[in-house]
C-alpha positions in Angstrom: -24.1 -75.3 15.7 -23.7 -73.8 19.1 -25.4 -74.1 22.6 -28.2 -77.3 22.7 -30.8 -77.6 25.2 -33.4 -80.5 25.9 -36.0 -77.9 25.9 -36.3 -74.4 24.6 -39.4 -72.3 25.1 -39.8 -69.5 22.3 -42.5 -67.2 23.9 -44.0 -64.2 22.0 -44.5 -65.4 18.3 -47.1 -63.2 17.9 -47.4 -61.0 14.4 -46.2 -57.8 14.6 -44.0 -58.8 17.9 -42.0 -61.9 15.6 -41.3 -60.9 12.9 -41.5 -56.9 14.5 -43.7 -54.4 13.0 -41.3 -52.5 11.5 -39.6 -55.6 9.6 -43.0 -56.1 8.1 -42.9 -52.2 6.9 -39.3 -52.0 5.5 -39.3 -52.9 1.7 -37.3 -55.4 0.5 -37.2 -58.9 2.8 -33.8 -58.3 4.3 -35.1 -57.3 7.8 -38.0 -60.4 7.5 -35.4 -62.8 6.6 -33.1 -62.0 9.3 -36.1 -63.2 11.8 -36.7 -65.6 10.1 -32.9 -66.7 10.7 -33.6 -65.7 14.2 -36.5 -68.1 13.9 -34.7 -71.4 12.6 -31.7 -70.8 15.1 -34.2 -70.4 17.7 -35.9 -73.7 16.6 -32.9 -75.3 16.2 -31.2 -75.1 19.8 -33.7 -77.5 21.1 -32.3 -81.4 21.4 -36.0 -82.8 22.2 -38.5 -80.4 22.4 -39.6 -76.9 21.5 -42.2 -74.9 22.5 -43.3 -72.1 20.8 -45.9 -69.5 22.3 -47.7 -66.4 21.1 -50.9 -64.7 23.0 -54.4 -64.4 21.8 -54.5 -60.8 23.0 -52.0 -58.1 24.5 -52.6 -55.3 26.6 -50.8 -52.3 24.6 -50.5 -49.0 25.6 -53.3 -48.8 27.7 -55.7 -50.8 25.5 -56.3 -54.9 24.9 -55.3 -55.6 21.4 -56.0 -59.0 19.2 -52.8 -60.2 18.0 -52.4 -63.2 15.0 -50.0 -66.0 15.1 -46.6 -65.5 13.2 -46.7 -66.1 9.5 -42.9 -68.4 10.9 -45.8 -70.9 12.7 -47.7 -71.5 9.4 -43.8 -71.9 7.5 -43.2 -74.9 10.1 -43.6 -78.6 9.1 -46.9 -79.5 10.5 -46.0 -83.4 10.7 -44.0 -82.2 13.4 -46.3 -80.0 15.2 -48.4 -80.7 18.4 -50.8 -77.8 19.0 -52.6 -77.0 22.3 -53.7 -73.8 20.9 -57.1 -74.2 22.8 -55.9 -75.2 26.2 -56.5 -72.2 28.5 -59.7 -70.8 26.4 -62.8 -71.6 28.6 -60.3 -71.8 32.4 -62.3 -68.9 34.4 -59.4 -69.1 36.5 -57.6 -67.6 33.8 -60.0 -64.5 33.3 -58.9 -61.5 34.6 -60.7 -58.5 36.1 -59.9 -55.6 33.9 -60.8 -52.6 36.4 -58.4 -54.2 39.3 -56.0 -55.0 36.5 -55.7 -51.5 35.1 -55.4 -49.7 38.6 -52.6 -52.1 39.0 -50.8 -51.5 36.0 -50.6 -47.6 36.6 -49.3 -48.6 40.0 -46.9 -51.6 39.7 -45.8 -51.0 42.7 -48.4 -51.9 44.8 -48.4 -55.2 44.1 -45.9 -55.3 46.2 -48.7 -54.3 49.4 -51.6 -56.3 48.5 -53.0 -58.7 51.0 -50.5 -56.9 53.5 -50.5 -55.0 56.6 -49.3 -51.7 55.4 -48.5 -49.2 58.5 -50.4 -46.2 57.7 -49.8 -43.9 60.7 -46.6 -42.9 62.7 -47.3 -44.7 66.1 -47.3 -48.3 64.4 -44.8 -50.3 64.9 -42.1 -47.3 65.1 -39.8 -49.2 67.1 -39.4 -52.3 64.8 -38.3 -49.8 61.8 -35.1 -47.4 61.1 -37.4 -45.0 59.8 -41.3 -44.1 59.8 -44.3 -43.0 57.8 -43.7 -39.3 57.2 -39.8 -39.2 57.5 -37.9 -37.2 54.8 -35.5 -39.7 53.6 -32.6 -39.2 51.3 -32.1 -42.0 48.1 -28.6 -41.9 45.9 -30.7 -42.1 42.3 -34.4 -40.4 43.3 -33.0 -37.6 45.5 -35.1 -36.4 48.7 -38.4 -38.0 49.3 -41.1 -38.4 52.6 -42.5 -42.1 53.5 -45.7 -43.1 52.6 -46.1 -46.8 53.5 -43.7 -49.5 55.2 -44.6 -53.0 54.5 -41.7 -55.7 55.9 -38.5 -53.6 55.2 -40.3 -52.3 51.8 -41.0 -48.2 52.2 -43.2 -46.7 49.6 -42.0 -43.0 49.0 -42.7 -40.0 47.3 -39.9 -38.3 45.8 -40.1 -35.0 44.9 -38.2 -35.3 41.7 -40.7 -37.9 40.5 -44.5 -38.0 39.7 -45.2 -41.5 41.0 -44.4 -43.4 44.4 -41.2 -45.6 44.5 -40.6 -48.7 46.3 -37.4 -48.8 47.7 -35.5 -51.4 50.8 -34.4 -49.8 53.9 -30.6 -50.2 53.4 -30.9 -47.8 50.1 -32.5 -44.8 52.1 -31.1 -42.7 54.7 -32.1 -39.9 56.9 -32.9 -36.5 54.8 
């Protein structure tokens, strides 16, 4: 039947995700039952165990949205089922600020600087880097661009082409 594993971990059986919206909203059941195949050779690739995953909630598109198990869970032979559905519900390690968490999803990027020393100003440090904070730089895919930031050999930089910063590593960057 193909590749085996001891374990398999099936993440994101949530409805709507597994089977996918749009199989759910084409008539007839030949796009559900083609996930559904997914599903079993999914299942089926794992020699001892299988774990299957799907999130509570999901942040979409800019908003946290509720999301149901898959109807493929409920299809499963519960003899054969151990459940930990409940296992991270009351962890306060597990809550999440959603202000910080929203600033840092419309900057990805600077995750990459927290809890750093970013160089803000030309004078630091200018020796230990090829380039510094205000340089116009050159980059093969984003075009021309000025440093922003340096963090370890990490330079954030504006491009003009682009609306939002870039982080890019010295060696892909050269002197405008």
């Amino acid at each position: 039947k193909g590749l085996e594993f001891e374990n398999v971990f099936l993440a994101g059986w949530d409805e709507g995700l597994f089977p996918h919206q749009k199989s759910l909203e084409e008539k007839g059941t030949k796009a559900l039952e083609e996930e559904r195949r997914l599903a079993y050779v999914g299942i089926t690739r794992g020699k001892k165990n299988v774990v299957i995953s799907f999130a509570k909630r999901r942040f979409i598109h800019g908003t946290w949205n509720f999301s149901q198990p898959s109807r493929f869970l409920s299809e499963l032979p519960q003899e054969n089922i151990i459940s930990n559905e409940n296992i991270f519900q009351e962890e306060e390690s597990f809550i999440v600020d959603q202000d910080e968490y929203e600033d840092n999803l419309k900057n990805p990027n600077r995750l990459l600087f927290k809890n750093k020393k970013i160089l803000e100003n030309s004078e630091s440090y200018e020796s230990e880097y090829k380039f510094k904070i205000g340089d116009e730089i050159f980059h093969e895919k984003y075009g021309y661009g000025v440093i922003k930031y340096i963090v370890d050999d990490k330079y954030e930089i504006v491009f003009d082409k682009l609306s939002k910063t870039k982080v890019v590593l010295e060696n892909f960057i050269k002197h405008a």
